[in-house]
Structure formats: C-alpha cells, structure tokens
C-alpha positions as CSV (number, residue, x, y, z in Angstrom):
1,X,241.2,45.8,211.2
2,X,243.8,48.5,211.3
3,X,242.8,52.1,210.4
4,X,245.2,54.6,208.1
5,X,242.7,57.0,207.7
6,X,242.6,58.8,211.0
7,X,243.6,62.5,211.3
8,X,244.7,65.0,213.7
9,X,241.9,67.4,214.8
10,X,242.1,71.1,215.5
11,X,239.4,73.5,216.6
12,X,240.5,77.4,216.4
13,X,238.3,80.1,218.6
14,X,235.1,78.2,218.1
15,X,231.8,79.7,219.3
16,X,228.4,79.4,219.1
17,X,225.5,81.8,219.5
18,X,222.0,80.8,218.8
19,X,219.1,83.0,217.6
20,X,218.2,85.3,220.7
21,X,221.4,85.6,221.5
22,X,222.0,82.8,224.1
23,X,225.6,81.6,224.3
24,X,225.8,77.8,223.7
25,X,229.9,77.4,223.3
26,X,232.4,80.1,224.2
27,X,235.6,79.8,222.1
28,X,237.3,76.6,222.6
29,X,240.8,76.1,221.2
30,X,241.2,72.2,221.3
31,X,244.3,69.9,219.3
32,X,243.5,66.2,219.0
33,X,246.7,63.9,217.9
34,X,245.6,61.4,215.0
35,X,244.6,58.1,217.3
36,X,243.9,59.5,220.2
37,X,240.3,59.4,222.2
38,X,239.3,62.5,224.0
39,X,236.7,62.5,226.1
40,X,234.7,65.7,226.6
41,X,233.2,65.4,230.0
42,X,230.5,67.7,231.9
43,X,227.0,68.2,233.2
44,X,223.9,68.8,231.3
45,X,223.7,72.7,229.1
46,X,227.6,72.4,229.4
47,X,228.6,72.9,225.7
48,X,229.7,69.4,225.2
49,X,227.4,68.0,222.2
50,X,227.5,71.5,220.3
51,X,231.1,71.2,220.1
52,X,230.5,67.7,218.8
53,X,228.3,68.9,216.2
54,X,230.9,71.7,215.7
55,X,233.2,69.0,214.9
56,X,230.4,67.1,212.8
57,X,230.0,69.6,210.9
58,X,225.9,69.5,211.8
59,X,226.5,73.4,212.9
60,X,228.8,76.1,212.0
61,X,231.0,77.7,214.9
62,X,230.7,81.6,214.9
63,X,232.2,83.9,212.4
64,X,236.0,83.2,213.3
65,X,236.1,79.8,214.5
66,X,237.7,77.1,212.6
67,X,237.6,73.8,212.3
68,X,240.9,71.5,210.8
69,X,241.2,67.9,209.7
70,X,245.3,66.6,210.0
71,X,245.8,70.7,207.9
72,X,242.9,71.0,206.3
73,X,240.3,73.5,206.7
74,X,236.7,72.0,206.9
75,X,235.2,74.6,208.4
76,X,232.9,75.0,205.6
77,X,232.5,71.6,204.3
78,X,229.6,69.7,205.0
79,X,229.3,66.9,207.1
80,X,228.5,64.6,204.5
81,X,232.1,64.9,203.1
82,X,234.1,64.8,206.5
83,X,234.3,61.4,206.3
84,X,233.0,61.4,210.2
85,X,231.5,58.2,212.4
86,X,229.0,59.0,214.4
87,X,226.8,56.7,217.7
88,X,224.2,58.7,219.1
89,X,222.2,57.7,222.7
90,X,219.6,56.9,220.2
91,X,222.2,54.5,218.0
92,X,219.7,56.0,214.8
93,X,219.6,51.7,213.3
94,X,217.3,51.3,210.2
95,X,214.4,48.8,211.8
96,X,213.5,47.6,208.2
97,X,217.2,46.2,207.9
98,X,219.3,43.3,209.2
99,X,222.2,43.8,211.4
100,X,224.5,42.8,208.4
101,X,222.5,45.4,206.6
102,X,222.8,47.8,209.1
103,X,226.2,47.8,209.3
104,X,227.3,47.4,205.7
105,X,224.5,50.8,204.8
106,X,227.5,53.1,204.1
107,X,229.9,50.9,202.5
108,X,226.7,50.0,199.9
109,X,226.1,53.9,199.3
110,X,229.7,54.3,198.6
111,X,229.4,51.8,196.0
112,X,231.8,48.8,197.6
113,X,231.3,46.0,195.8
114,X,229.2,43.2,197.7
115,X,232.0,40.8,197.8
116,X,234.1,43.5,199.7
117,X,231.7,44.6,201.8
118,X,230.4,41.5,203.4
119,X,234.0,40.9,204.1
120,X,234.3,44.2,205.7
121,X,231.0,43.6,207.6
122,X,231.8,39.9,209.2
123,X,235.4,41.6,210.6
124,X,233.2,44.2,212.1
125,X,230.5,41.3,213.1
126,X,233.4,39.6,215.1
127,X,235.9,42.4,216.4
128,X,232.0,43.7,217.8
129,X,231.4,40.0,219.3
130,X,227.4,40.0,217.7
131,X,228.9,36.5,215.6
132,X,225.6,34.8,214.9
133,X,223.1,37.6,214.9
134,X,224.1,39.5,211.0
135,X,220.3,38.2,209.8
136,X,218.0,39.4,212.6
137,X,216.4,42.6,212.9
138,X,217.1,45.5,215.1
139,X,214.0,44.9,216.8
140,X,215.2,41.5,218.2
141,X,218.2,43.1,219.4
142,X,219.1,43.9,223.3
143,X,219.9,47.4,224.2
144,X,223.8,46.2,224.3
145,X,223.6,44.3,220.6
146,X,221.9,47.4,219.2
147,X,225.0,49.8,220.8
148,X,227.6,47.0,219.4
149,X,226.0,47.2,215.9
150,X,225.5,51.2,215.9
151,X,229.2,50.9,216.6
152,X,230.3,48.4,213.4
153,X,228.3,50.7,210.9
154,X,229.8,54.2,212.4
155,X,233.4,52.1,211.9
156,X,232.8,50.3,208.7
157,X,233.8,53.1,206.0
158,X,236.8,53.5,208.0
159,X,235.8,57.7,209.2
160,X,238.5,60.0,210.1
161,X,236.9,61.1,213.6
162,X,234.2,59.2,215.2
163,X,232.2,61.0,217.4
164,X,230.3,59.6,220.6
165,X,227.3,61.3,221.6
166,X,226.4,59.0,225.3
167,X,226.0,55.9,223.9
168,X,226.0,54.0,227.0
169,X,223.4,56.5,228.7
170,X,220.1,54.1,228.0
171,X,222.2,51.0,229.6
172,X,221.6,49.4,232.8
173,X,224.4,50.1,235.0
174,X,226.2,46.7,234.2
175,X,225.7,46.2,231.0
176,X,227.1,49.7,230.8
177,X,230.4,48.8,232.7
178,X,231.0,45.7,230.6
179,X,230.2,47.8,227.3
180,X,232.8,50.1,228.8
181,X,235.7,47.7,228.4
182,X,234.3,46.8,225.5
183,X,234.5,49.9,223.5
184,X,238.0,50.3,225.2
185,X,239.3,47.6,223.2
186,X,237.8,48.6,220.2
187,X,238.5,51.5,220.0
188,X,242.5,51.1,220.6
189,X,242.0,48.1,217.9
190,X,240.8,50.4,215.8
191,X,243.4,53.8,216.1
192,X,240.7,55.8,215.0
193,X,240.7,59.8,215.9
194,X,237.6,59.7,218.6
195,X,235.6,62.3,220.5
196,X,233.3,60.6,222.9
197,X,230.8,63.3,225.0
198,X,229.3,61.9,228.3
199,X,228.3,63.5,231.9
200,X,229.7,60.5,233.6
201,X,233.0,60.5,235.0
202,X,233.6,56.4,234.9
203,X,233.2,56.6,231.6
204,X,235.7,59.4,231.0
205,X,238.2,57.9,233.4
206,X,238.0,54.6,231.6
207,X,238.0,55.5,228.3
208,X,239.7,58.7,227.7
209,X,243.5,59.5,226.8
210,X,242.8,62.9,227.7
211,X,239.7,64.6,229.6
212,X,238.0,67.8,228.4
213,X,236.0,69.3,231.5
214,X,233.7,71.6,230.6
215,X,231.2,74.4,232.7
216,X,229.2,76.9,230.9
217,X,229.9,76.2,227.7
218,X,233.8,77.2,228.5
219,X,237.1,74.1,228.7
220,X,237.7,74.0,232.9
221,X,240.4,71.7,232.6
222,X,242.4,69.4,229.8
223,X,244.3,66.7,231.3
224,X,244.8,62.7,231.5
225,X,242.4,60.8,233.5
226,X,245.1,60.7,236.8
227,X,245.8,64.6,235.8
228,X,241.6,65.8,235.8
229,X,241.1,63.4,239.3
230,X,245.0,64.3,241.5
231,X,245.2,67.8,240.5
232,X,241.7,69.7,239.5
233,X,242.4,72.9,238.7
234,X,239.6,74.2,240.3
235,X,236.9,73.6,242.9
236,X,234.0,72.4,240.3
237,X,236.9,69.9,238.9
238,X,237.5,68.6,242.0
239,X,233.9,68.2,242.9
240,X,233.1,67.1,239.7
241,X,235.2,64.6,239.0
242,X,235.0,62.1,241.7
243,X,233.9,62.3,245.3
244,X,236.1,65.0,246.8
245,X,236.8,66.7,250.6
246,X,236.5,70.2,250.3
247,X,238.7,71.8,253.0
248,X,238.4,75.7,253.8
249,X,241.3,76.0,256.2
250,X,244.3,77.8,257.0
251,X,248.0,77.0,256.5
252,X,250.8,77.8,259.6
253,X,254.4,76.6,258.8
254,X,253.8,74.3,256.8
255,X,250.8,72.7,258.4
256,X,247.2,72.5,257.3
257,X,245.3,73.9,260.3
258,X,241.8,72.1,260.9
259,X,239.4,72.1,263.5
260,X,240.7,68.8,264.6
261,X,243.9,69.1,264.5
262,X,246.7,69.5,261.6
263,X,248.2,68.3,258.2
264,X,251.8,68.3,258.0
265,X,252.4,69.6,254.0
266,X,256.2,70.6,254.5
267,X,258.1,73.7,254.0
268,X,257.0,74.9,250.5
269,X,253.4,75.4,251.8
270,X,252.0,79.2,251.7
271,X,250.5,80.5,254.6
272,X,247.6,81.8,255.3
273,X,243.8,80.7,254.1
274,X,243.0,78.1,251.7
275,X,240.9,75.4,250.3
276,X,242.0,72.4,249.7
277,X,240.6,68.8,248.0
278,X,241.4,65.3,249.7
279,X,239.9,62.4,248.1
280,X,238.1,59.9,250.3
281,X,240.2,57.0,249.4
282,X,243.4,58.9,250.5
283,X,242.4,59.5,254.7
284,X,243.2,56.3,256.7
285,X,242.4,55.5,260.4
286,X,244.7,55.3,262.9
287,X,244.4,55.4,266.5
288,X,243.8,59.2,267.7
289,X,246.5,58.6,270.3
290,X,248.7,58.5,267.4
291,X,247.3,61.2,265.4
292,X,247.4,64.7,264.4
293,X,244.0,64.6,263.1
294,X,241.0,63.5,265.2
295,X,237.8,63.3,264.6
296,X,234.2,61.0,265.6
297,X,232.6,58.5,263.5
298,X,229.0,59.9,262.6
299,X,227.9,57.3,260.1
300,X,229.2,53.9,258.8
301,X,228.1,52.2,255.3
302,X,228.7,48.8,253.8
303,X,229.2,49.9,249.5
304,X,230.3,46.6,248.2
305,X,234.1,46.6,247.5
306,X,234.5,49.5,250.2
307,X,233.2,51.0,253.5
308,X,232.0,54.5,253.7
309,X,233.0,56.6,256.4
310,X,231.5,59.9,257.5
311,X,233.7,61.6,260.2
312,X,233.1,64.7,261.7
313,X,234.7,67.5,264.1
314,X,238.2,67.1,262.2
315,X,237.3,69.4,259.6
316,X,235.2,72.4,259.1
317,X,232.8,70.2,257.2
318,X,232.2,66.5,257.6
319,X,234.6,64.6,255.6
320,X,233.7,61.5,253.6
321,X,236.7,58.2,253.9
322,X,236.3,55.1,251.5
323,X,238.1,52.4,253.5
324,X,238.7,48.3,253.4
325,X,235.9,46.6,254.6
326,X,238.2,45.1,257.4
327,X,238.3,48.4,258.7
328,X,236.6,48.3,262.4
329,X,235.0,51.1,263.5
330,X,231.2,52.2,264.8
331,X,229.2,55.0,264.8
332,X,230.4,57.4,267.7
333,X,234.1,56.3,268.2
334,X,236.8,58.8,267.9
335,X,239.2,57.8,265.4
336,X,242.8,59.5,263.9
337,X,242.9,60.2,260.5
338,X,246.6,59.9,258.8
339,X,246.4,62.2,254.9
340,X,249.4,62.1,253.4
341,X,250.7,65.6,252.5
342,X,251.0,64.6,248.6
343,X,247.1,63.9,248.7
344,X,245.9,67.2,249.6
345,X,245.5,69.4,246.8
346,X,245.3,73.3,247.6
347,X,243.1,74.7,244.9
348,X,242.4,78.2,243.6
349,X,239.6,79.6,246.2
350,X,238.0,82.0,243.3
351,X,237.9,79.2,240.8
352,X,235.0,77.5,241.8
C-alpha cells in the first residue's frame, strides 16, 4: 500500500515551559522532508516525547513556536484534525475488540464503508505478517503481535506523520531486534512522514534517515546514522552514541601524543591539547615491535560475534578494542595498537 498523503514537517522556535516554571524543551528549529523517518534519540528528561506531543498536537509549544504541515500552519489545530498516527510503549489496543477490529477502529469512525475497509484492514493484516490472527482478541496476543497490530491501526487512515513513542521498549531483546527490521520495511513500504523517539541508539542507527540527539531538552546534534556515530559533534555525542575512547592528549606535528606512545594524524593537525574519540572497533593489534602505540592487556572478554579488549598504559585512560575472535592475546601481554589517523575524531573540549 503506497501512501500520497505524507507531508513535510517544520517546527519553528518551539518551547515548552510547564507550570512552576521548569523548562521541558528549549526552542527547537527542526525540517522533516515528506517520507523521511527521523529519529529523535536521547536519555530519559531529555525533551524527546514533549516535542513529540508538540508535533501531535497533545501540547502547545510556547507563545512563538510554530508548528507546519508540507505549508500549513497547525500550530493551533487540534490533534484530532492533524491527521497524525500514533504507537505508544503502551500500543493503547481496545481489549473488548478483535485484531481486525482493532485495526480497522479509525477507518469505521471516519465512516469507510465496510466493504472498503476490510480490504484496507487484510493489506494491513499481511504487509504486518499477523495473517491468521484478524478474529482473536488482544489478550491472546504476544507482546510482538500486539506492537504489529498497534502498528496497522496507526497506518490504516493513511496519517500524514506517524509518531513513535518506544514501541519496542517492553520487548525482550530479540524480539526487539527482529521487530527492528521489521518496522524498517514497513515503514519504507509505506513513505510515510515518521518521527520515532527512543533512548536506544540501535534502534536509531537502524531505523533512522536522520538522527536528532538531544541533552537537556536542547538538539546536540542532526545528522545521518554514519554522521551522529564518525563525527559527534561533541563529547556527550560521542559517548552517547556508541561505545567510544575518550582521549585527553596533546597534538605535536602532526602526532597525537599519548602516554604510550603516538598517533600519526598528518600535517593539518593543530597543536597543542585536545580530546579526542576513537571507536573500539577502529584500534587493531599489532606487534609492539612494530608499533607506535603500546600498551598491556588488562582484561580479555568473549561478546559473541566480537572479543573485548581492555588495554591499558597507552592512553591516559584505559581504552576499550572490539576485535575478531581469532585475535590471540591474554591478560598481561604487551601488545601495539595500529589507529588509523581518519578514525580519531578531535572533538570540542567545552562541549561536553
């Protein structure tokens, strides 16, 4: 099922305040393209699911915040006529109604004919994969059935945005993962204009044309997924966002000066102190005679697909590898470490 009905999405200067005077969203200025899925991305108290409900139309941004659908202004118009989608954690299914019933709810209040609608309901029934299970009740669904039919009714009147609010949060780990690729495909199936809010950075990576990384109710950084994880902007991006080698250090011509030795980073390299990221995935071992970089092996762990190295003495902190499990090494040996000058990122020191 192709969707015409999506829209752009622009949010102008929106704030919110809350009785007392507490600060939940400082302005954003955000421009979604029609079709595209950003994911707003951040810890808990970040600003995240007011700016959903911003967007919703369940609150009302400060006095000079605006809200725009493709060039309309909706700041003002409530939610009920913003033709929105929305999936809580919660997913919010009637219990006293069938999954068919479920799904077809807003299509029936709109007055769609029944003919129409069950047509529109078994696409959604298949493009979902929940074939065989339109008569049962919610109650007799699995946490992942209940997300996929949660998903069909917030899709079936065809909304301009749909809005995410965690859905995967109350799935098992991998249940969640498959779901992941799931909603993936759906959602590029679909083309429809969606915002989907989570704290968890797989999700983001996986799902999102562009990240929103928010801290204290303020945007951090807007970028693709390989844009928000290469090159943070800041410290609490880097850390954030993926595991993440926080170097304090110093630069002399053109080298990265560590306690165990040096990073070659060429010519274009400012001197003098820094702090720079280096994602764990991007140190290999090599033999120390062989290497500018030494360091000793303090602790080895087996995490599936991956080792886990923790090496210390070559930097001012102990820095954390992720390395092929044919990689040899035990606790106590000295090893080299080989960075590649393109994976260290030098990063704003007051940006934290």
């Amino acid at each position: 099922m192709s969707n015409s009905h999506g829209v752009s999405l622009r949010l102008e200067a929106c704030a919110k305040s809350f009785p007392g005077g507490s600060r939940a969203l400082d302005p954003v200025t955000l421009a979604v393209a029609r079709g595209e899925t950003v994911v707003i991305l951040g810890p808990s108290g970040c600003g995240k699911t007011t700016l959903l409900r911003i967007i919703a139309g369940l609150e009302a941004p400060d006095a000079g915040g605006r809200v725009f659908f493709n060039d309309a202004d909706v700041t003002k118009v409530p939610i009920e006529q913003r033709k929105v989608g929305m999936v809580f954690q919660s997913y919010a299914l009637f219990p006293n109604m069938s999954v068919a019933e479920n799904i077809g709810y807003g299509l029936k209040i709109r007055g769609i004919g029944k003919a129409q609608r069950a047509a529109r309901v078994a696409e959604l029934v298949k493009l979902t994969g929940i074939e065989g299970l339109e008569h049962r009740r919610i109650t007799q669904l699995s946490g992942g059935q209940r997300q996929r039919v949660a998903l069909a009714r917030a899709v079936a009147v065809q909304p301009s945005v749909l809005l995410l609010d965690e859905p995967l949060t109350a799935l098992d780990a991998a249940l969640r993962e498959r779901l992941r690729s799931e909603l993936d495909r759906l959602l590029r199936t679909l083309g429809i204009t969606t915002i989907y809010v989570t704290h968890d950075q797989a999700e983001s990576m996986a799902l999102g044309d562009r990240i929103v990384v928010m801290r204290n109710g303020a945007i951090a950084q807007i970028g693709s997924p390989r844009e928000i994880y290469f090159s943070p902007q800041s410290r609490f991006v880097a850390e954030f966002v993926g595991a993440a080698n926080i170097l304090e250090a110093s630069i002399e011509n053109g080298e990265l000066k560590l306690p165990g030795g040096r990073i070659k980073l060429g010519n274009g390299a400012p001197a003098g102190a820094v702090t720079a990221m280096v994602r764990p995935e991007a140190i290999a071992i090599v033999p120390p005679e062989r290497a500018a970089l030494c360091g000793r092996v303090e602790a080895v762990s087996f995490v599936g697909d991956r080792t886990r190295l923790i090496v210390t003495g070559a930097a001012d902190r102990p820095l954390v590898l992720s390395v092929a499990n044919s990689t040899n090494v035990k606790v106590g040996e000295r090893v080299g470490l080989a960075i590649e000058p393109d994976a260290v990122r030098l990063l704003p020191g007051d940006r934290r």
